[in-house]
VEXTI-544399 format. One record per residue (C-alpha): x, y, z; residue number from 1. Coordinates in pm, 1 decimal, decimal comma. Layout:
REM VEXTI-544399
<<X Y Z> NUM>
...
***
This chain:
REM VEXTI-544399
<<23224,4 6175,0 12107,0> 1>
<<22980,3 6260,7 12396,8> 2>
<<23104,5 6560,5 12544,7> 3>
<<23013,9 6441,5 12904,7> 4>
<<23243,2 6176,8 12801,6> 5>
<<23512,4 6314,5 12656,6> 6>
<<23582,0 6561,1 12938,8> 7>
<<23547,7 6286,0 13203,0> 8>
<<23830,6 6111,4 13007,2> 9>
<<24024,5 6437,0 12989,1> 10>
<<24067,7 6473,2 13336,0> 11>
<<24113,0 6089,4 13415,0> 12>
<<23752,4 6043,7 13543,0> 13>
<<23572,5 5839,6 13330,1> 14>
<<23463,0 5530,1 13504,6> 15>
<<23601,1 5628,8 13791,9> 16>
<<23483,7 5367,0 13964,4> 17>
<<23788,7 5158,2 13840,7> 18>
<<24121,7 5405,9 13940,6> 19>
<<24143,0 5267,7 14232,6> 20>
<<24135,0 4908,2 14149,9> 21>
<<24357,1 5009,2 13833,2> 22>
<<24611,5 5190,1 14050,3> 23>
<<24720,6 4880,7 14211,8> 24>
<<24693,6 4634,8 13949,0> 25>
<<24910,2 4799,0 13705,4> 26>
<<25175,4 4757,7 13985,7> 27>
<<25209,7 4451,0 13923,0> 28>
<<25124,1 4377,7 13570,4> 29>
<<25364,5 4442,5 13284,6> 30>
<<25153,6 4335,1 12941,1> 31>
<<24758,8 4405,7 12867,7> 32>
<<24551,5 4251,9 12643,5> 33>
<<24263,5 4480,9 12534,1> 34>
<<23949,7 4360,8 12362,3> 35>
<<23674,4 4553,0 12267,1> 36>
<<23945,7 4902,3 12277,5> 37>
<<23698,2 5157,9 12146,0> 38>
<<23874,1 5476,9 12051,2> 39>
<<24212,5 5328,9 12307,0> 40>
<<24100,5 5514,6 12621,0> 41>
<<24216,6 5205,6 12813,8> 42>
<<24507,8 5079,6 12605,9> 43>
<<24660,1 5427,1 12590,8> 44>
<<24608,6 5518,2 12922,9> 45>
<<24752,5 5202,6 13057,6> 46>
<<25021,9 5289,5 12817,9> 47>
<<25055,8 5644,7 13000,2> 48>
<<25084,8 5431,3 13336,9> 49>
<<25317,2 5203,7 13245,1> 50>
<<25572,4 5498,2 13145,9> 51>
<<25516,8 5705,2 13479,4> 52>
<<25571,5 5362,0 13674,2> 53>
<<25951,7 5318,8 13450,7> 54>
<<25791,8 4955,3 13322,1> 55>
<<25897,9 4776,8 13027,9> 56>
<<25521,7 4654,8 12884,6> 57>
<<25379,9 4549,3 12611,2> 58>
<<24993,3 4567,9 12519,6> 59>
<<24764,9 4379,9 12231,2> 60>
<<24430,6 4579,9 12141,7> 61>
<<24135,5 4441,2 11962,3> 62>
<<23889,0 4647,2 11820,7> 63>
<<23675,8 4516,6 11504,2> 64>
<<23514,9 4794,0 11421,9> 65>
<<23661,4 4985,3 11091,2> 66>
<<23585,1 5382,0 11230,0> 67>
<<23727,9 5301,6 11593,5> 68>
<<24068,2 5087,7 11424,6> 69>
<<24102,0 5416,5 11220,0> 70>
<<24125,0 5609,5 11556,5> 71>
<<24340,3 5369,8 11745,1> 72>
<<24631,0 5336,1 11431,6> 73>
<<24573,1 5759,8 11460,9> 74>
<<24640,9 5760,8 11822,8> 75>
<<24975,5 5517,9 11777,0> 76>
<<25122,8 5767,3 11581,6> 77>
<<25130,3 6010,5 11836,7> 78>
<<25217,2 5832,9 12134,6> 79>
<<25581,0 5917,9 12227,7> 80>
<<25853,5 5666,5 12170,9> 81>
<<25891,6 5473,5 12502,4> 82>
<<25949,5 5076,1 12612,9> 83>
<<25607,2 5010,3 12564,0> 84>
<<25540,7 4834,3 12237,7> 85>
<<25116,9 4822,1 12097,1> 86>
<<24995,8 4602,2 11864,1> 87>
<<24666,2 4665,4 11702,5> 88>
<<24424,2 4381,6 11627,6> 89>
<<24134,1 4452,5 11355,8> 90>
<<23903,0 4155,4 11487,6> 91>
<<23672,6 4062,7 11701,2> 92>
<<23795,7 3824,9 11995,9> 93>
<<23578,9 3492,0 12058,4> 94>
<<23503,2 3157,9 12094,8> 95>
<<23696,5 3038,4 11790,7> 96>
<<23908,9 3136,8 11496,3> 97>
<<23695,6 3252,7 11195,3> 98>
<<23792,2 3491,8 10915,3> 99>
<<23672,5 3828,4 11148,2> 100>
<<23719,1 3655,4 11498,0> 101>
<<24047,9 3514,6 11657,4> 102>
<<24041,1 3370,3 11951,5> 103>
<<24281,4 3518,7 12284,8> 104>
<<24474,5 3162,4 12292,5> 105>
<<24629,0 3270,1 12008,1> 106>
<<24723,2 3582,7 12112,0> 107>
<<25146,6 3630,2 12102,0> 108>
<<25402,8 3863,3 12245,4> 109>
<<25659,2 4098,2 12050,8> 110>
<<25947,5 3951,5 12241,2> 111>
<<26100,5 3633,3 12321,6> 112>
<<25879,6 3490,5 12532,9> 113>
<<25567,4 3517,2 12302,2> 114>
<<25376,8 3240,8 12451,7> 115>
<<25391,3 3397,0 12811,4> 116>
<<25059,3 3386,3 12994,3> 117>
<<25154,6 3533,7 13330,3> 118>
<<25120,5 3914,2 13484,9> 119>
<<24886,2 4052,5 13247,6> 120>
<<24569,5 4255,8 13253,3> 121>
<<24291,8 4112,1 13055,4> 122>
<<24042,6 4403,3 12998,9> 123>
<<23698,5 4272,8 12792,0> 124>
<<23445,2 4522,7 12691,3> 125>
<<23190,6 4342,8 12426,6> 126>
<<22875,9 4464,0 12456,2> 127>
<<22734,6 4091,7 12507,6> 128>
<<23037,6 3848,6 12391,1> 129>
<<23177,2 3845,6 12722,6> 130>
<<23139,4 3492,8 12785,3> 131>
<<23248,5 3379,1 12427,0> 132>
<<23589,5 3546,2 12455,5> 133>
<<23650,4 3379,9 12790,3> 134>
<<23601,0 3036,5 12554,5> 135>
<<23836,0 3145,9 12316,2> 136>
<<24086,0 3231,9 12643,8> 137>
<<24097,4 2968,1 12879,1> 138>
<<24514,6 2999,9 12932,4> 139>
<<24464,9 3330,0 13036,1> 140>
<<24308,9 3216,0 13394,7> 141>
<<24553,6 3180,3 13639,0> 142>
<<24629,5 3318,6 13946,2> 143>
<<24911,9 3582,0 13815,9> 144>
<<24654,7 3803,8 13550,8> 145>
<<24399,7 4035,9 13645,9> 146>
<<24065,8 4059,4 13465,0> 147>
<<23847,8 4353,3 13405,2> 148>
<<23500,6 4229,8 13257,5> 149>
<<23252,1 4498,0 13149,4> 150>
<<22886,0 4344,4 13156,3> 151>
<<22546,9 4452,2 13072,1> 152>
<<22329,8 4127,9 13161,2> 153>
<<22234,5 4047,2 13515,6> 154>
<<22288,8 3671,5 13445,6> 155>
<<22632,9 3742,9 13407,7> 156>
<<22731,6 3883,6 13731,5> 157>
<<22649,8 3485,0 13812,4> 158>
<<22781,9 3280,8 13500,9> 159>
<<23108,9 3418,0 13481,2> 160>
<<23212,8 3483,0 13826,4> 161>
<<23116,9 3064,7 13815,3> 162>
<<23368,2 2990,6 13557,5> 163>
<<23630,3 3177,6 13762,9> 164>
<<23558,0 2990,0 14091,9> 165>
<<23637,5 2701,6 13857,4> 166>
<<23986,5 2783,2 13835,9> 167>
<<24001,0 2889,5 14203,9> 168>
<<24018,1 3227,5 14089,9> 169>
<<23767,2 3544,8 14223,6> 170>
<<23577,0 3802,6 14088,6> 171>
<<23451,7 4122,1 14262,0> 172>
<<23162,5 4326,4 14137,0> 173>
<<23187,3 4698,8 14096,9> 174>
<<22889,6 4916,5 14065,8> 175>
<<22815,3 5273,3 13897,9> 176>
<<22825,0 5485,6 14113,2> 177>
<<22793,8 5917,7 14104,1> 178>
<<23108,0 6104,7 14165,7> 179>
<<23079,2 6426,1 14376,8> 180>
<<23014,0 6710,4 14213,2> 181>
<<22985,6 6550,5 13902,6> 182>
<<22699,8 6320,1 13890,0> 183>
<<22702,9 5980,2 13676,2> 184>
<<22777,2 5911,5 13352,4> 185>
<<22566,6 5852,9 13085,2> 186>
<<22590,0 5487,2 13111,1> 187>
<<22246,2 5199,4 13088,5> 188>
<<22164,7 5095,9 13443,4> 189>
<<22250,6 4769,6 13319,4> 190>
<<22638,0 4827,4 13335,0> 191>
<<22852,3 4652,0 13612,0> 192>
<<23244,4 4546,5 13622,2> 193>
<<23392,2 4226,4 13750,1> 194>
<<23723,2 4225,8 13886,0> 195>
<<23993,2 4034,1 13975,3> 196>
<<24003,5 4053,5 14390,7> 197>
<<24333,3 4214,6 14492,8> 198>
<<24578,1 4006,1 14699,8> 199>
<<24804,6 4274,7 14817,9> 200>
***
């Protein structure tokens, strides 16, 4: 890991542009769906929240990549036993159902209402795919989830904020920016987030 990184993450940091945001929409979430979840910054840490907040959650976690998977099933074993159950996905998420890919339509709960597509945070991180996972989700957009979109192509601060406004639903953009002290991250220029907008 990049040791800039690594310590950013350590002391809750990295992309710091998002706590904010991330403060109040885990408030009023109580499942994530994770795709593209790396080494489980994200999915574990919105684990972490869920337990200081006393929520019942549940979170799904794709990550297709063999080394990463290897981390995240390393990282489940040492999470503490608590309400929040994680399921790990080896796969890539996308536009349709092929023997690597599945498709977030398809995507099912641990409990009793495993169809349930309300009050959920739908983080997407795919270098690129962005748009073909939103194909492969279209029950996902409604007015009760909250999207995170990481994106790395200027088109795409227009295209999928479009398909949103579709579905009467809006996206805010989020930029890099340097923390105090600190300085940026070692991120591409090219790196912006789209958000849900917050209602309350």
């Amino acid at each position: 890991m990049n040791p800039r990184n690594s310590v950013r993450k350590i002391f809750g940091i990295y992309e710091h542009e998002l706590n904010g945001w991330l403060e109040t929409t885990l408030l009023h979430v109580n499942r994530v769906v994770d795709v593209g979840a790396n080494d489980g910054y994200f999915t574990f840490g919105c684990a972490a929240a869920f337990m200081r907040l006393r929520k019942r959650g549940e979170i799904v976690a794709f990550e297709p990549e063999d080394r990463e998977f290897r981390k995240l099933e390393q990282s489940l074993k040492w999470q503490p036993r608590s309400s929040i159950h994680i399921s790990l996905m080896r796969s890539f998420a996308g536009r349709k159902t092929t023997q690597t890919t599945t498709i977030l339509d398809a995507v099912r709960w641990n409990d009793e209402d495993s169809m349930n597509r309300t009050n959920t945070l739908v983080k997407i991180d795919v270098e690129g795919a962005e748009e073909e996972v939103l194909a492969g989700g279209v029950s996902w957009l409604n007015a009760t989830n909250r999207f995170l979109i990481e994106v790395h192509q200027t088109e795409f601060l227009k295209t999928i904020p479009r398909l949103f406004e579709q579905r009467g639903l809006i996206l805010d953009r989020i930029d890099q920016r340097p923390l105090f002290g600190v300085g940026r991250e070692m991120r591409a220029p090219n790196n912006w987030w789209l958000v849900s907008r917050q209602t309350v």
